[in-house]
Every structure is written in structure tokens, then in C-alpha cells.
C-alpha positions as CSV (number, residue, x, y, z in Angstrom):
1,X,-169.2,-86.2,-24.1
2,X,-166.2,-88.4,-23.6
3,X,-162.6,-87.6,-24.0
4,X,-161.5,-86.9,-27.3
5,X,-164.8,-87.0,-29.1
6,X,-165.2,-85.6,-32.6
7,X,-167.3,-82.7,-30.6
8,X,-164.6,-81.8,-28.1
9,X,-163.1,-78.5,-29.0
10,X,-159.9,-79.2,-30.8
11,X,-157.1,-77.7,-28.3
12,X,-153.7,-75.7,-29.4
13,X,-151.8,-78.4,-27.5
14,X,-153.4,-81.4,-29.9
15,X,-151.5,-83.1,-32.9
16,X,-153.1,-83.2,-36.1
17,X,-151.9,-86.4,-38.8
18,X,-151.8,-86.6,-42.6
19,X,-150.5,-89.0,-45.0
20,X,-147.9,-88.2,-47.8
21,X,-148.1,-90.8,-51.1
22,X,-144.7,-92.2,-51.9
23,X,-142.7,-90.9,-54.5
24,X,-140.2,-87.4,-55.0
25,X,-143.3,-85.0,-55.9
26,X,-144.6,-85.7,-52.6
27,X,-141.2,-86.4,-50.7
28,X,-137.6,-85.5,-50.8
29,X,-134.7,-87.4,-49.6
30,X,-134.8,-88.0,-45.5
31,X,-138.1,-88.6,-45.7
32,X,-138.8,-85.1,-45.5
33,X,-142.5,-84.3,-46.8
34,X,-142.8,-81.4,-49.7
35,X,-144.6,-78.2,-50.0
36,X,-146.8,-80.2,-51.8
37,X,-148.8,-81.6,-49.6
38,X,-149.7,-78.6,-48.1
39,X,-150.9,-77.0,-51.2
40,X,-155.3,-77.1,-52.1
41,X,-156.1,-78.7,-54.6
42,X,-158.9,-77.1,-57.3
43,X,-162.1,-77.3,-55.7
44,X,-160.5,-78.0,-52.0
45,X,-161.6,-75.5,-49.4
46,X,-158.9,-76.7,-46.9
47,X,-156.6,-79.6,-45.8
48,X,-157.7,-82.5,-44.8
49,X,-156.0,-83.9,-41.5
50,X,-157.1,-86.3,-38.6
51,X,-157.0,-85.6,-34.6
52,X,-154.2,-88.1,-33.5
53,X,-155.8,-88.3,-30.7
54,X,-158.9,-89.9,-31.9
55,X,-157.1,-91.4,-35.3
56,X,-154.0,-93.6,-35.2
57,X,-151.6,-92.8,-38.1
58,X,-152.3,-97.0,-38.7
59,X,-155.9,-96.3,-39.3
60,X,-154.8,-93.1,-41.3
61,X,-153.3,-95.1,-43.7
62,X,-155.2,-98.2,-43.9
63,X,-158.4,-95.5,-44.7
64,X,-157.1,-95.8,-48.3
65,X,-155.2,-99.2,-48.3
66,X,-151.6,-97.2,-47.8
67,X,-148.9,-98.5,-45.7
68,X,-145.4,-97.8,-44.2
69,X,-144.0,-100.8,-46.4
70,X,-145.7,-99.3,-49.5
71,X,-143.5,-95.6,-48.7
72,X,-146.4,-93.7,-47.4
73,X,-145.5,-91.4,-44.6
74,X,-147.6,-90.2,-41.4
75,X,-146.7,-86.4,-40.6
76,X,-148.1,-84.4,-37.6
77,X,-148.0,-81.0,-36.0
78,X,-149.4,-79.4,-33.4
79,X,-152.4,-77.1,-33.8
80,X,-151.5,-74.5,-31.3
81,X,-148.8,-74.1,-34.1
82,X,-150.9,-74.2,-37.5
83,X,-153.4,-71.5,-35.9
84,X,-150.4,-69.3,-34.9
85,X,-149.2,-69.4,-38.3
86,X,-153.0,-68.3,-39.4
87,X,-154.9,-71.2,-40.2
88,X,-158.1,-72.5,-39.0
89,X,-159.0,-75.6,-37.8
90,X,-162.5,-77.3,-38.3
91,X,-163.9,-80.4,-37.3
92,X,-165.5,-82.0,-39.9
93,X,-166.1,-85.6,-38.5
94,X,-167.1,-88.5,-41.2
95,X,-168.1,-92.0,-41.0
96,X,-164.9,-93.9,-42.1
97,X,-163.1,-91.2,-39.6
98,X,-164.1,-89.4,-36.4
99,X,-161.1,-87.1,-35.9
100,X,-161.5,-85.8,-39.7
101,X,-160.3,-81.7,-39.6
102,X,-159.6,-79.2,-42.1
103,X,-157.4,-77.2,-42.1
104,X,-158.4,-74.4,-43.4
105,X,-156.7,-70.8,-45.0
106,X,-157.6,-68.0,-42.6
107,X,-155.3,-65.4,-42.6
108,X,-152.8,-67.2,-44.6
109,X,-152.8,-67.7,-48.7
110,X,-152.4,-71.5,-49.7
111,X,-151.7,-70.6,-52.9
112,X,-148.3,-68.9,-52.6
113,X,-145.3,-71.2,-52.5
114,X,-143.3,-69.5,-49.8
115,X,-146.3,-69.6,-47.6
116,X,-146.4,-73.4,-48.4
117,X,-142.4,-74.1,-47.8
118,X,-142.9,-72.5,-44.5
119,X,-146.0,-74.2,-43.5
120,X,-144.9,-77.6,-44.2
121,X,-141.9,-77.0,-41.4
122,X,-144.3,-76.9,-38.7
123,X,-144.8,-80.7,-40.1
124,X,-143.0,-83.2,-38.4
125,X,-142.6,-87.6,-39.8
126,X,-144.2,-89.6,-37.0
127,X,-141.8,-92.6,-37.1
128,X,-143.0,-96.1,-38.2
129,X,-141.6,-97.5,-34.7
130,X,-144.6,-95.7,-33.0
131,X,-147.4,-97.8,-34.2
132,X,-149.3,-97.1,-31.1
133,X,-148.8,-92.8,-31.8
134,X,-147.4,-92.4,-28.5
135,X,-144.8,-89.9,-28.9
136,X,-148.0,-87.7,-30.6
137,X,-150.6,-88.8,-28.9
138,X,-152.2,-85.2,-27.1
139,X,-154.1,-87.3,-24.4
């Protein structure tokens, strides 16, 4: 197996990326992403994220045509972190993207807003002047 493969176990001391759609619903003044992207949707088991490590928040992006220029943001945060705060991560690993996740309820309720406006905290932006995910990057 080599480093950072979609089969590695997924350490506390990786990053995990997701994108946030332009617009106030999604992200308030700052950029500062909303508890709205950290709530499931109907039918959603759990969040879908990306190991930084394997995926660049470029390649993220470009997964659905999104960009920087177009006001979509890259957050990350670190799983040692998420699963402190309860949650589960799973590797879920799919053709367009190898270092697919979800991140998934465990001890934690989704559905309750105060759970959500203290989740998205642990979330951090990862700037658009570190196209190469350095500052992230858990390698």
C-alpha cells in the first residue's frame, strides 16, 4: 500500500476538505462558512469530505466545475478534532475521487442547530494562495 492510499487508515492528525457554494445561505461575511454546510440533507447518511492529503482543494472544486473566482470556498479541519467532537469518519473512496470520506453522526445529532454552529468552528477557510494545500497538507 502506498502513502496516503484511499485504504490507509484515516489518522486523527489528517485534514479533511469540503467545498462551500457561493452565496449568504452557505457563507457569511469574512468568508466565514455557515452551519449550513454541516447540516444532512434528506436521504444523506453523513457528510461528504475529501482526505487533503490524497485530494487538492483544486481538484475538490473542479470535481463539479466550481472555482475560487466563481466564490466557492475550500474548508478543512482536522479529524482528530471531528472524532473528538463525536463523529465518525469513513472512507468511502469513488472513481472521480480517492480520498472521498463521510463524515458520519456517531455520538452527535446533525440535526440540532447548536450541534451544527459548534461543529462548523472546528472548520477552518484554506486560503486561495495555497493552491498546492501546503499549509493542510497531513503528509
Amino acid at each position: 500500500m502506498t502513502p496516503n492510499s484511499p485504504n490507509d487508515l484515516i489518522s486523527d492528525d489528517e485534514f479533511l476538505i469540503r467545498r462551500v457554494p457561493p452565496g449568504l445561505m452557505w457563507q457569511k461575511p469574512g468568508p466565514v462558512p455557515s452551519s449550513v454546510n454541516v447540516e444532512l440533507r434528506e436521504g444523506e447518511s453523513g457528510l461528504s469530505a475529501s482526505r487533503a492529503a490524497i485530494t487538492k482543494p483544486e481538484s475538490l472544486l473542479g470535481q463539479i466545475g466550481a472555482s475560487r473566482d466563481g466564490g466557492w470556498l475550500v474548508i478543512h479541519a482536522m479529524v482528530g478534532e471531528l472524532r473528538a467532537f463525536g463523529l465518525q469518519i469513513v472512507s468511502k473512496p469513488e472513481t472521480h475521487d480517492a480520498g472521498h470520506v463521510e463524515i458520519m453522526p456517531g455520538d452527535v445529532d446533525l440535526n440540532r442547530r447548536s450541534v451544527r454552529r459548534a461543529l462548523i468552528k472546528l472548520f477552518a477557510v484554506v486560503t486561495s494562495n495555497d493552491p498546492d494545500n501546503s499549509s493542510i497538507d497531513s503528509t
